[in-house]
C-alpha positions as CSV (number, residue, x, y, z in Angstrom):
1,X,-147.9,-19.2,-63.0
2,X,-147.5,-22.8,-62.1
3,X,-149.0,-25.5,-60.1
4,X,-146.8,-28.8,-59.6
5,X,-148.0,-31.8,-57.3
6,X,-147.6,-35.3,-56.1
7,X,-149.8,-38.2,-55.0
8,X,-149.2,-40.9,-52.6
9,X,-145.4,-39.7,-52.6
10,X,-143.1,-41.4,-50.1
11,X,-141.9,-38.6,-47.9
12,X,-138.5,-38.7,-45.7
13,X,-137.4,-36.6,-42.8
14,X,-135.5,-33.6,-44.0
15,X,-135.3,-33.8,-47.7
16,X,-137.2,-31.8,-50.2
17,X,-140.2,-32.3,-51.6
18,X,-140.7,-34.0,-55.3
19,X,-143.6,-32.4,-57.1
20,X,-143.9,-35.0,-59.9
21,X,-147.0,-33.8,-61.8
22,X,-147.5,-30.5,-63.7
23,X,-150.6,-28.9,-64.0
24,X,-149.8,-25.6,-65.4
25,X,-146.8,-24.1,-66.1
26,X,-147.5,-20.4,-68.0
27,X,-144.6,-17.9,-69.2
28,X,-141.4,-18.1,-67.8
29,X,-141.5,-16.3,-64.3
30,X,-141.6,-19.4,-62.8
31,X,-140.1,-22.9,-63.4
32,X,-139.4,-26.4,-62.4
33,X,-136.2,-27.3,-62.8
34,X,-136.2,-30.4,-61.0
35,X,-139.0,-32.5,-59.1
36,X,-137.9,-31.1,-55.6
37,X,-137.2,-27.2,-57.0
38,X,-139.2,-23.9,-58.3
39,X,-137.2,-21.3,-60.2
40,X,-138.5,-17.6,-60.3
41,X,-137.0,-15.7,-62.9
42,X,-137.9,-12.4,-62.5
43,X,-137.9,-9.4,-60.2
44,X,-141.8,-9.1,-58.2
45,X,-143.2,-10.7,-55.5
46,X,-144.9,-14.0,-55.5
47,X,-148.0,-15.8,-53.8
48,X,-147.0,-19.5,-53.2
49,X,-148.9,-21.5,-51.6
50,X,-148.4,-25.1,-50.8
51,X,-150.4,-28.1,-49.3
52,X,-150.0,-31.5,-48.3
53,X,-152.4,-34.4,-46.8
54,X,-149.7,-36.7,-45.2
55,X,-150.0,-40.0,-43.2
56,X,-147.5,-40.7,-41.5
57,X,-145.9,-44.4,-40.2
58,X,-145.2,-43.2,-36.7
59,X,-146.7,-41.0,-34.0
60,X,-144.7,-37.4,-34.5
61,X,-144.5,-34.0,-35.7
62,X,-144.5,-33.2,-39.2
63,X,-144.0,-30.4,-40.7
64,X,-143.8,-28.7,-45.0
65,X,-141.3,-25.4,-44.5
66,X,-140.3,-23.2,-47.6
67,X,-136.9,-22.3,-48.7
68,X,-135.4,-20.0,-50.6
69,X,-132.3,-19.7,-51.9
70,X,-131.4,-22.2,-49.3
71,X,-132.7,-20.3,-46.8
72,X,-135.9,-21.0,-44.3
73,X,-138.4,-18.5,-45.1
74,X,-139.6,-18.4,-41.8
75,X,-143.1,-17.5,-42.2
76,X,-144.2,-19.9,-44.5
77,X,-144.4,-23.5,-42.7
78,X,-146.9,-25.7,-41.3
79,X,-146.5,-27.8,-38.3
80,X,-148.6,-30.5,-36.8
81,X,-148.8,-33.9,-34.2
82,X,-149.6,-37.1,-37.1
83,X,-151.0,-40.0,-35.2
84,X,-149.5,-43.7,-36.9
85,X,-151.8,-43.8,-39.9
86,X,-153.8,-40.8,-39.9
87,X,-154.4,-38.2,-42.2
88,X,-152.6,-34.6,-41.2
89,X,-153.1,-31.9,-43.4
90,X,-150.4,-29.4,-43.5
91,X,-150.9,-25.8,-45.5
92,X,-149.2,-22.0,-46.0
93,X,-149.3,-19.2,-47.9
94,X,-146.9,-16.7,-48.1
95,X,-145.0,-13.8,-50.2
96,X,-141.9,-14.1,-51.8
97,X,-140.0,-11.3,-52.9
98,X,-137.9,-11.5,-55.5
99,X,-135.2,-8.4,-55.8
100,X,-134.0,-7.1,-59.2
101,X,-131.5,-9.7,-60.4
102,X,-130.8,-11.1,-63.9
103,X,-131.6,-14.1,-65.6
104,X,-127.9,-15.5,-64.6
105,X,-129.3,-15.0,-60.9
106,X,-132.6,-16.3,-60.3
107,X,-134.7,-17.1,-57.0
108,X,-134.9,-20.8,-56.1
109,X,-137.5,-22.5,-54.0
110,X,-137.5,-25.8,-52.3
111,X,-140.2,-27.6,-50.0
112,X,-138.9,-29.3,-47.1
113,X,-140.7,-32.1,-45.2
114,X,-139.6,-33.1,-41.5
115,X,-140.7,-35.7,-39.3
116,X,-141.7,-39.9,-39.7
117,X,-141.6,-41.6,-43.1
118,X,-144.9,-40.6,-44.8
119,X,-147.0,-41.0,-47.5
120,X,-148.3,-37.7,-49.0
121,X,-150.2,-35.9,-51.4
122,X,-148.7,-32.5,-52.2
123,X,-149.5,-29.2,-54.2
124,X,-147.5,-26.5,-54.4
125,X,-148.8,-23.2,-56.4
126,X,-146.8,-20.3,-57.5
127,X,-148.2,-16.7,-59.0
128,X,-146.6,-13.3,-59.7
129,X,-148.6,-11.1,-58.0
130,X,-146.4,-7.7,-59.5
């Protein structure tokens, strides 16, 4: 299990997220490498689930999108129209399956944010489920 977050972070379009803060990281299914990425160790599937209350500078869409392994998991993003200096909250959950690979081959997951320069405050959650 682990929970990572970030307050009043300065978010850029298309880069990943930094989840500065660590709240609980327990066992070793899941990691943090780096601010911006989530290592799952071991075979299963996995709830994540991630939220963010951004304000952005400009009028625009914004939008938090998972990847994995470099790849867009589709399903899990959340899109919205920010108004210059309001508050847009952005949310998904979603399953991650991770197939049976060894410890030299792991699962990464990243965060991505896209649209205007924002300020955010982020959470991201991670659980083995099985």
């Amino acid at each position: 299990m682990l929970q990572v977050y970030s307050i009043a972070q300065t978010l850029t379009d298309n880069t990943y997220v930094n989840f500065i803060n660590k709240s609980i990281e327990k066992g070793c299914t899941s990691i943090q490498l780096t601010p911006n990425t989530i290592q799952l160790n071991k075979p299963g599937v996995y709830m994540i689930y991630c939220n963010a209350d951004v304000t952005a500078d400009a009028v625009g869409d914004v939008q938090i999108q998972l990847y994995k392994n470099g790849t867009v998991v589709p399903e899990a993003k959340s899109t919205s129209t920010a108004a210059t200096d309001s508050i847009v909250p952005l949310y998904f959950t979603t399953l991650v399956k991770v197939q049976n690979v060894c410890c030299q081959n792991p699962a990464i997951i990243q965060v991505m944010y896209t649209g205007p320069a924002a300020t955010g405050d982020t959470n991201l959650c991670v659980t083995k489920l099985c």
